[in-house]
LONUFI-751152 format. One record per residue (C-alpha): residue number from 0; y, x, z; residue in one letter. Coordinates in steps of 0.5 Angstrom, whole numbers, m for minus. Layout:
+-----+-------+-------+-------+------+
| seq |     v |     u |     w | type |
+-----+-------+-------+-------+------+
| NUM |     Y |     X |     Z |    A |
...
+-----+-------+-------+-------+------+
This chain:
+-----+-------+-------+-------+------+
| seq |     v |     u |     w | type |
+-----+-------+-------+-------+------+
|   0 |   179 |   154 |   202 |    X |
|   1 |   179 |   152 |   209 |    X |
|   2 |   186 |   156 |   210 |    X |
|   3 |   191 |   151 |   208 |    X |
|   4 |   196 |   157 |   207 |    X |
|   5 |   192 |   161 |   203 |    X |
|   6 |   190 |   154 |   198 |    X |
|   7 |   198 |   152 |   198 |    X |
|   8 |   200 |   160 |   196 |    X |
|   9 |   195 |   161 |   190 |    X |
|  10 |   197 |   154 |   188 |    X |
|  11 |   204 |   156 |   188 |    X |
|  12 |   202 |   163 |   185 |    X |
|  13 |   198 |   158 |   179 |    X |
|  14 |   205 |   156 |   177 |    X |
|  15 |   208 |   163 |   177 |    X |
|  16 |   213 |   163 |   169 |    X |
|  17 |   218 |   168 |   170 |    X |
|  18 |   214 |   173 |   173 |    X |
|  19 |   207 |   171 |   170 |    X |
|  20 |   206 |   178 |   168 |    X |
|  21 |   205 |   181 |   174 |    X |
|  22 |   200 |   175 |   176 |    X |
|  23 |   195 |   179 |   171 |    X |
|  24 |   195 |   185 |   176 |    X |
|  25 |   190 |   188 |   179 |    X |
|  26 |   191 |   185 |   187 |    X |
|  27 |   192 |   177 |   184 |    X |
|  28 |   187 |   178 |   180 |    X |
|  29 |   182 |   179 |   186 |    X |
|  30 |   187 |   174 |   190 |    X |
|  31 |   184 |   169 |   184 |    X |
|  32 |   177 |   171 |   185 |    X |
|  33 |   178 |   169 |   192 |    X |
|  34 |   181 |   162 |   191 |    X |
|  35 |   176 |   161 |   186 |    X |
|  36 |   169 |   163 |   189 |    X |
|  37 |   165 |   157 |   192 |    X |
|  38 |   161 |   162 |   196 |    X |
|  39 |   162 |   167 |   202 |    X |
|  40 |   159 |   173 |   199 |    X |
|  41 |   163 |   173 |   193 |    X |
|  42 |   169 |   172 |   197 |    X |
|  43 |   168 |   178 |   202 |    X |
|  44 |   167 |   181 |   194 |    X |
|  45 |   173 |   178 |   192 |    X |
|  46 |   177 |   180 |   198 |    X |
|  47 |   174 |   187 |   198 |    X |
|  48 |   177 |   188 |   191 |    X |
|  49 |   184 |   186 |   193 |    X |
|  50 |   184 |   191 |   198 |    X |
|  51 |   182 |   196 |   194 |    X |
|  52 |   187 |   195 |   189 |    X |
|  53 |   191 |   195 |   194 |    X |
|  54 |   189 |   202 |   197 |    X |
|  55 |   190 |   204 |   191 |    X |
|  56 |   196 |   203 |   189 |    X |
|  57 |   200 |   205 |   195 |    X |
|  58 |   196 |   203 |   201 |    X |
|  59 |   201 |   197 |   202 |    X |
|  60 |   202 |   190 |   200 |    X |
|  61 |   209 |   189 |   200 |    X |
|  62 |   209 |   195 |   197 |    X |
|  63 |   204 |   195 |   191 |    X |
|  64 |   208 |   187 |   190 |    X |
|  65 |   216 |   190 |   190 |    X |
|  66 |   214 |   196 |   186 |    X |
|  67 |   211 |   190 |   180 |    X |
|  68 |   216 |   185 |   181 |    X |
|  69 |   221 |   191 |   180 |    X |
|  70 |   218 |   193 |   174 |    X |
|  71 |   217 |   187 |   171 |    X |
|  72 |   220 |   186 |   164 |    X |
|  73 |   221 |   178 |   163 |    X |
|  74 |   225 |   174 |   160 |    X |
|  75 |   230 |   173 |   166 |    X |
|  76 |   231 |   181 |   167 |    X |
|  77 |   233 |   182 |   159 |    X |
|  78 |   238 |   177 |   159 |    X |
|  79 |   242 |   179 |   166 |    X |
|  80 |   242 |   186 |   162 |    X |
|  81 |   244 |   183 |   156 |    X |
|  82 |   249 |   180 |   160 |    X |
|  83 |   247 |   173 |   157 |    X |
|  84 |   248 |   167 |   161 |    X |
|  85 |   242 |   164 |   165 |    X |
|  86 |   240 |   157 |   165 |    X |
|  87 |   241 |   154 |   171 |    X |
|  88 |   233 |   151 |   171 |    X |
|  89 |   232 |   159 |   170 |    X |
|  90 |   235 |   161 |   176 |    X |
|  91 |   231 |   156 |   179 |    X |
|  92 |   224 |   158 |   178 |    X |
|  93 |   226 |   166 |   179 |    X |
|  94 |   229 |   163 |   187 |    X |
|  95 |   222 |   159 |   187 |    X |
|  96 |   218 |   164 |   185 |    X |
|  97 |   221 |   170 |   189 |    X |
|  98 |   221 |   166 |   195 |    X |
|  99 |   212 |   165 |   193 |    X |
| 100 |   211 |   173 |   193 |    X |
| 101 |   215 |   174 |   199 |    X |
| 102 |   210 |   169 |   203 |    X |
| 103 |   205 |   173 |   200 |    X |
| 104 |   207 |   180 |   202 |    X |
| 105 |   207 |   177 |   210 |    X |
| 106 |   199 |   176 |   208 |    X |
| 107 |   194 |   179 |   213 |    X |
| 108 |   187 |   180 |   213 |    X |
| 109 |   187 |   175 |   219 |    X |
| 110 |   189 |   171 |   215 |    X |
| 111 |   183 |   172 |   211 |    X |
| 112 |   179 |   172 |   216 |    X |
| 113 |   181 |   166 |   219 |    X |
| 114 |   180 |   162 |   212 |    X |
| 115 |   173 |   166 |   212 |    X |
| 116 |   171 |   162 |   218 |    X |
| 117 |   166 |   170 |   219 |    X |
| 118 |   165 |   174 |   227 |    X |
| 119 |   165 |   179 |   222 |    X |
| 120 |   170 |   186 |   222 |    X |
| 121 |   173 |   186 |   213 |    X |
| 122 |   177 |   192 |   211 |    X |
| 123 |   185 |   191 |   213 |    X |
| 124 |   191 |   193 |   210 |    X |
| 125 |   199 |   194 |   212 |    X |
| 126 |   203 |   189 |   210 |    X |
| 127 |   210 |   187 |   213 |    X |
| 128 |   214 |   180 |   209 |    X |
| 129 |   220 |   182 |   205 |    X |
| 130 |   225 |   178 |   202 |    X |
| 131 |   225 |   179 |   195 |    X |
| 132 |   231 |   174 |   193 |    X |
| 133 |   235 |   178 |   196 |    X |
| 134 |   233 |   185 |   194 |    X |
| 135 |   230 |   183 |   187 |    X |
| 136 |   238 |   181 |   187 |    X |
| 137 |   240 |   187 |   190 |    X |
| 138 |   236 |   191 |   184 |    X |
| 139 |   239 |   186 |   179 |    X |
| 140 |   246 |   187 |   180 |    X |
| 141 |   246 |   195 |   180 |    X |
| 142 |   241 |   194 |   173 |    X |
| 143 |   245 |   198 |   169 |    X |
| 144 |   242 |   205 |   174 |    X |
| 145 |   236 |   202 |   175 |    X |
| 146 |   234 |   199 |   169 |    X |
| 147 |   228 |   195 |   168 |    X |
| 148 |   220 |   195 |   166 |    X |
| 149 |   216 |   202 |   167 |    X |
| 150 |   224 |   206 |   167 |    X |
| 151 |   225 |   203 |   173 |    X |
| 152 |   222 |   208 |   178 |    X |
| 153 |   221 |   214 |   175 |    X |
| 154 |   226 |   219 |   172 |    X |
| 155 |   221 |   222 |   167 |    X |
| 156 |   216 |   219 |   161 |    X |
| 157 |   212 |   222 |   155 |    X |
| 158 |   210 |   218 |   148 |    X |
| 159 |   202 |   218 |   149 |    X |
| 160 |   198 |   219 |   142 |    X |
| 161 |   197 |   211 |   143 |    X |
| 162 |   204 |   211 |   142 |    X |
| 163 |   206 |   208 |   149 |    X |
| 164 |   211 |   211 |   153 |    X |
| 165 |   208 |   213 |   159 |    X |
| 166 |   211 |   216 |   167 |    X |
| 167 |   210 |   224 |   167 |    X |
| 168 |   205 |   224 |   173 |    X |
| 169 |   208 |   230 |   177 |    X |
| 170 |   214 |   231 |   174 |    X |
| 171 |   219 |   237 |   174 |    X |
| 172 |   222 |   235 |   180 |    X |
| 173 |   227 |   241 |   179 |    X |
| 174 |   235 |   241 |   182 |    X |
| 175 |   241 |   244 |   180 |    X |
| 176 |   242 |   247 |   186 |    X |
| 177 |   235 |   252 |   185 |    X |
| 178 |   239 |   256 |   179 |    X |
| 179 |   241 |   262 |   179 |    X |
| 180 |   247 |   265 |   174 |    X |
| 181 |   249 |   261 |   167 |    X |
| 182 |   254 |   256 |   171 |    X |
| 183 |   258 |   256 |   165 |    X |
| 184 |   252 |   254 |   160 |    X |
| 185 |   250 |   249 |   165 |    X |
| 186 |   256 |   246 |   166 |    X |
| 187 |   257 |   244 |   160 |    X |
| 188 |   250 |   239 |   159 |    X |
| 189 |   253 |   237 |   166 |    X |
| 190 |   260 |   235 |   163 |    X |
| 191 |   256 |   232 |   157 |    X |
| 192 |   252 |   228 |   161 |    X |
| 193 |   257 |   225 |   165 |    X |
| 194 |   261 |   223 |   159 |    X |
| 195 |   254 |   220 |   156 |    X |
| 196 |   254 |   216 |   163 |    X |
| 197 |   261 |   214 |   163 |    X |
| 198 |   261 |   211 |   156 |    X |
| 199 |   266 |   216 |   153 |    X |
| 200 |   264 |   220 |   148 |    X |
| 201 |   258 |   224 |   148 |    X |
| 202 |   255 |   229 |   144 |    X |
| 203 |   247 |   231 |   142 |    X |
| 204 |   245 |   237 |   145 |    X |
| 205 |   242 |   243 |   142 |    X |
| 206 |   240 |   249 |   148 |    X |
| 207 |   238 |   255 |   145 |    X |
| 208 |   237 |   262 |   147 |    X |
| 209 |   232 |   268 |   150 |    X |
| 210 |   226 |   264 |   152 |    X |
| 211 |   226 |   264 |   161 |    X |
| 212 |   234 |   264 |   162 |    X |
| 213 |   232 |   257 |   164 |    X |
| 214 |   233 |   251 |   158 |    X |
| 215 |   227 |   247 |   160 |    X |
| 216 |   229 |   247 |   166 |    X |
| 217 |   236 |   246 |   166 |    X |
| 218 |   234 |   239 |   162 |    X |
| 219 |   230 |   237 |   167 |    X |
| 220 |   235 |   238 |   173 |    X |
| 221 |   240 |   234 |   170 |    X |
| 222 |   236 |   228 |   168 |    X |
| 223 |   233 |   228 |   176 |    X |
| 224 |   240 |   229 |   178 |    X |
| 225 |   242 |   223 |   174 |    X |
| 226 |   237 |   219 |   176 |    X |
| 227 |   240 |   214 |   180 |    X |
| 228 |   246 |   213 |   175 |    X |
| 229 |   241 |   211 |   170 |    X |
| 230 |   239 |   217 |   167 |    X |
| 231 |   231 |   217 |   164 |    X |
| 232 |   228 |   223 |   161 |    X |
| 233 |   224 |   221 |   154 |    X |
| 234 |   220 |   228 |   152 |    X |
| 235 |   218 |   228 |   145 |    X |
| 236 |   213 |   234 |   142 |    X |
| 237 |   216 |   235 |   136 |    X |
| 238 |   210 |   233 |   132 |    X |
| 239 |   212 |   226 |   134 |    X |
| 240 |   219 |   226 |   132 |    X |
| 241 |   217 |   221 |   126 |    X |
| 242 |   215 |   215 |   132 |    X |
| 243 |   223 |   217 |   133 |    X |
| 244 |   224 |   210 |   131 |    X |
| 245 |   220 |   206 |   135 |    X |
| 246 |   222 |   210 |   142 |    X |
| 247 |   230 |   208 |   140 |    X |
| 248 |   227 |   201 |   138 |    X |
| 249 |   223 |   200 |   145 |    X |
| 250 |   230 |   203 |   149 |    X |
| 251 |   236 |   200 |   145 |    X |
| 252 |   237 |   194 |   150 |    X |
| 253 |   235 |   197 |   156 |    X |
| 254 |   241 |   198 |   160 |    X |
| 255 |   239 |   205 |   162 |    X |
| 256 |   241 |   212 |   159 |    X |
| 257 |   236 |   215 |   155 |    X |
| 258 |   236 |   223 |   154 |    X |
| 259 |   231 |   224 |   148 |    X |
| 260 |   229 |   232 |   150 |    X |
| 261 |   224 |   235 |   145 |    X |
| 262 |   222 |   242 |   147 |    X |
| 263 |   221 |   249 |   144 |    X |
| 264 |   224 |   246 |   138 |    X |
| 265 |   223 |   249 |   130 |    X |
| 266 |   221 |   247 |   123 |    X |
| 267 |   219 |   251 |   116 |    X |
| 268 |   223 |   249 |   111 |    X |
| 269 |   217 |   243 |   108 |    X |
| 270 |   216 |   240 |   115 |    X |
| 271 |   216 |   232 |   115 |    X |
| 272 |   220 |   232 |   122 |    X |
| 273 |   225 |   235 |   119 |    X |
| 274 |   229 |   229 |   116 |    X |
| 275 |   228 |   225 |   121 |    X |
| 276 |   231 |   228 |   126 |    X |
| 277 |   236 |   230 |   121 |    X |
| 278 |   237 |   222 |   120 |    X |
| 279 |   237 |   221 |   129 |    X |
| 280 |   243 |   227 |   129 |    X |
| 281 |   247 |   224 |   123 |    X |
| 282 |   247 |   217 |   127 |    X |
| 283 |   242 |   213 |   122 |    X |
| 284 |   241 |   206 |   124 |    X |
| 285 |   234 |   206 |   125 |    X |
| 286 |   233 |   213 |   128 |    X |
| 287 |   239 |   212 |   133 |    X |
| 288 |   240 |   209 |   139 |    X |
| 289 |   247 |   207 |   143 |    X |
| 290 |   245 |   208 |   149 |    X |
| 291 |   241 |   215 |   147 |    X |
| 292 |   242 |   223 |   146 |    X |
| 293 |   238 |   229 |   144 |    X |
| 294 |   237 |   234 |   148 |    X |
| 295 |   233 |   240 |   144 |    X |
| 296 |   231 |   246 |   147 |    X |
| 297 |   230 |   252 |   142 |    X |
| 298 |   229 |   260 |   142 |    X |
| 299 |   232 |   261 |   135 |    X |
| 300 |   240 |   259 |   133 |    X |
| 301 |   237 |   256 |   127 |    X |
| 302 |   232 |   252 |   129 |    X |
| 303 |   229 |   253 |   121 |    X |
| 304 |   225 |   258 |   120 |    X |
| 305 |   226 |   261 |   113 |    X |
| 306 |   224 |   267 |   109 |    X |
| 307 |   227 |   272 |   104 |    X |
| 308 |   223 |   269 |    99 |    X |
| 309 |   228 |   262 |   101 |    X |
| 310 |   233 |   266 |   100 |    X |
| 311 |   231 |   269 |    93 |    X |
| 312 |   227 |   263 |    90 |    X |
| 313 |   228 |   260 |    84 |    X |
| 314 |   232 |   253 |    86 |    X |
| 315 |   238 |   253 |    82 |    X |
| 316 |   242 |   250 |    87 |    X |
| 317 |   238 |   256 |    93 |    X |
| 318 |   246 |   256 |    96 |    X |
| 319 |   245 |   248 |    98 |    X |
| 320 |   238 |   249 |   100 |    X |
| 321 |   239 |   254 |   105 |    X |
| 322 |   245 |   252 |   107 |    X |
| 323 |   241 |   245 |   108 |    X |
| 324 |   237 |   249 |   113 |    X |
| 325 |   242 |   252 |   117 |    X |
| 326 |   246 |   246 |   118 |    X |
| 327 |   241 |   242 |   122 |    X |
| 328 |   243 |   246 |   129 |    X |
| 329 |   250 |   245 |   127 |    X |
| 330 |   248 |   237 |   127 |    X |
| 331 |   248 |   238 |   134 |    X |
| 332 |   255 |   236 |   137 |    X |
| 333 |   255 |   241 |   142 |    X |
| 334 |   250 |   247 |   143 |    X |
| 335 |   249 |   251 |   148 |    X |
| 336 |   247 |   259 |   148 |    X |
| 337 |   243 |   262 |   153 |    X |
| 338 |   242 |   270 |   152 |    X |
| 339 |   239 |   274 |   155 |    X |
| 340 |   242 |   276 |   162 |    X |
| 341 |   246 |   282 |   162 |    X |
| 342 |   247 |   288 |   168 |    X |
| 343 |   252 |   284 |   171 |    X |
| 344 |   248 |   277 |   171 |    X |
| 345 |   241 |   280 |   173 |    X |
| 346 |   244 |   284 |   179 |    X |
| 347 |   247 |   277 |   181 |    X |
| 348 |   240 |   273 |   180 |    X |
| 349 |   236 |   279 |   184 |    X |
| 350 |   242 |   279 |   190 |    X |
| 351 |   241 |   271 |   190 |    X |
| 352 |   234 |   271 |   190 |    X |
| 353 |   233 |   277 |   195 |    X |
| 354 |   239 |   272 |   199 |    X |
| 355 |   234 |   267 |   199 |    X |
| 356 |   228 |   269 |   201 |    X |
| 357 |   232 |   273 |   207 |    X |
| 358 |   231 |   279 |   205 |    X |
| 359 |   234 |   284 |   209 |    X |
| 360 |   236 |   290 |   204 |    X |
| 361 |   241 |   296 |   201 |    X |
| 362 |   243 |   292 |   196 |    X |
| 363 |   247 |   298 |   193 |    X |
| 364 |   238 |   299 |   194 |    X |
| 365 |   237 |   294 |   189 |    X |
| 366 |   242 |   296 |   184 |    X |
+-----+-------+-------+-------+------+
């Protein structure tokens, strides 16, 4: 490489420890390419490949690079929010390596150019120099809303059938100031919420009611709305509630809040989910997290179907059987009851709506 620059920055970049992970993305990797390659052909692949890379993830280079260094989970960022004390040779290696990245968000394609040593026009990118000791820092000292690792950015996530807890693309971006009617209800999740935030005592929350009065919604709109405080939203379907443990596992050192929100929910009386969400509610230590809450949705106000024939079977103890059953939705520390709107309700949301929309009208029309 004949640009001393590009030959000392990658050297650096060889000794990278505490962010060795975000090495192994797909920009540096193209970076390595580079350095590495003998021939001008395979530089301008390499460096083609790099700014793909760059293209694809956001279209900046400081971006794609401030995004991975903030969503790094390393060894550094566990123990601050741990709030374990830092080896001062630690500290150290963060300052030098944050200060290496920070010269590599100032690279431009001029600088490739240069290094090419080529009369040749090479795709550029956008990229402007940030200081990433102080806004890494900056992060790092408001750990408890931001967190770490993949909950740093988004307000949203799903257990995939991989079993990997994965950003929902295109999540719900719902707020609270888009609902109509149900304050009271709403107000209590929101109460509930707060005090989950706040590390005073907070209940799990079971929200059940007439379908389309807003339960899903509601759930969604308070994990946007607390986003920034440190709220995250963990959506489980109700045939992965046996991973329940695992998830806990995976977020019970992370700083952050967890809502576990687990939709539409309902069993038959022999589902093998049952026991396990029985476990979570009851506080069991390998189904529970500290820093976690459920939040469930359901159309029935026991989320256990059962029949007549249940009720008339030949169990000698039927009376705790049923009782079993009907108890779970009594597990949850507060539930939240969204009927079906009655005149007065229906009318305030026609009139809202109406209001919304700057319809001009009758409203005694309307009624």
């Amino acid at each position: 490489m004949e640009n001393i620059r590009l030959k000392k920055l990658y050297l650096r970049l060889c000794m990278t420890s505490i962010f060795h992970n975000v090495l192994k993305n797909s920009v540096f990797s193209a970076f390595e390419a580079y350095a590495k390659s003998e021939s001008i052909e395979e530089k301008l692949k390499a460096y083609s490949s790099m700014v793909t890379a760059i293209y694809e993830n956001g279209g900046t280079l400081d971006g794609y690079l401030r995004k991975a260094i903030f969503e790094d989970e390393n060894i550094y960022v566990k123990q601050r929010a741990r709030k374990i004390a830092i080896d001062k040779k630690m500290e150290k290696a963060v300052t030098t390596e944050l200060d290496t990245f920070s010269e590599f968000t100032a690279l431009s394609a001029e600088d490739f150019k240069n290094d090419l040593g080529i009369d040749l026009s090479i795709p550029e990118f956008n990229s402007r120099e940030l200081d990433l000791n102080v806004l890494y820092h900056k992060r790092i000292e408001e750990i408890d809303k931001y967190g770490y690792g993949v909950f740093s950015s988004s307000p949203m996530f799903r257990l995939s059938d991989s079993m990997e807890i994965e950003p929902v693309v295109s999540a719900d971006k719902i707020s609270l100031e888009k609902f109509i009617g149900y304050k009271e209800e709403r107000q209590r999740v929101i109460d509930n919420t707060e005090a989950f935030l706040q590390g005073r005592p907070a209940a799990n929350v079971l929200l059940c009611g007439d379908a389309g009065t807003g339960k899903s919604s509601t759930v969604k709109a308070v994990a946007n709305e607390f986003f920034n405080k440190g709220i995250r939203l963990i959506e489980l379907r109700k045939d992965q509630l046996s991973a329940l443990p695992y998830v806990m596992g995976k977020i019970s050192e992370n700083p952050l809040k967890f809502i576990i929100f687990i939709d539409d929910l309902s069993f038959n009386k022999n589902d093998d989910n049952f026991s396990m969400l029985k476990a979570a509610l009851e506080g069991s230590a390998s189904a529970k997290a500290e820093n976690a809450v459920i939040y469930a949705t359901s159309n029935r106000r026991h989320i256990v179907k059962e029949s007549f024939q249940d009720r008339e079977g030949s169990d000698i103890h039927r009376n705790d059987t049923i009782q079993e059953t009907l108890s779970l939705s009594e597990r949850f520390g507060l539930t939240v009851l969204f009927s079906k709107p009655d005149k007065k309700l229906y009318l305030e949301i026609i009139h809202e709506l109406a209001e919304r929309s700057n319809i001009k009208c009758d409203y005694d029309k309307l009624d």
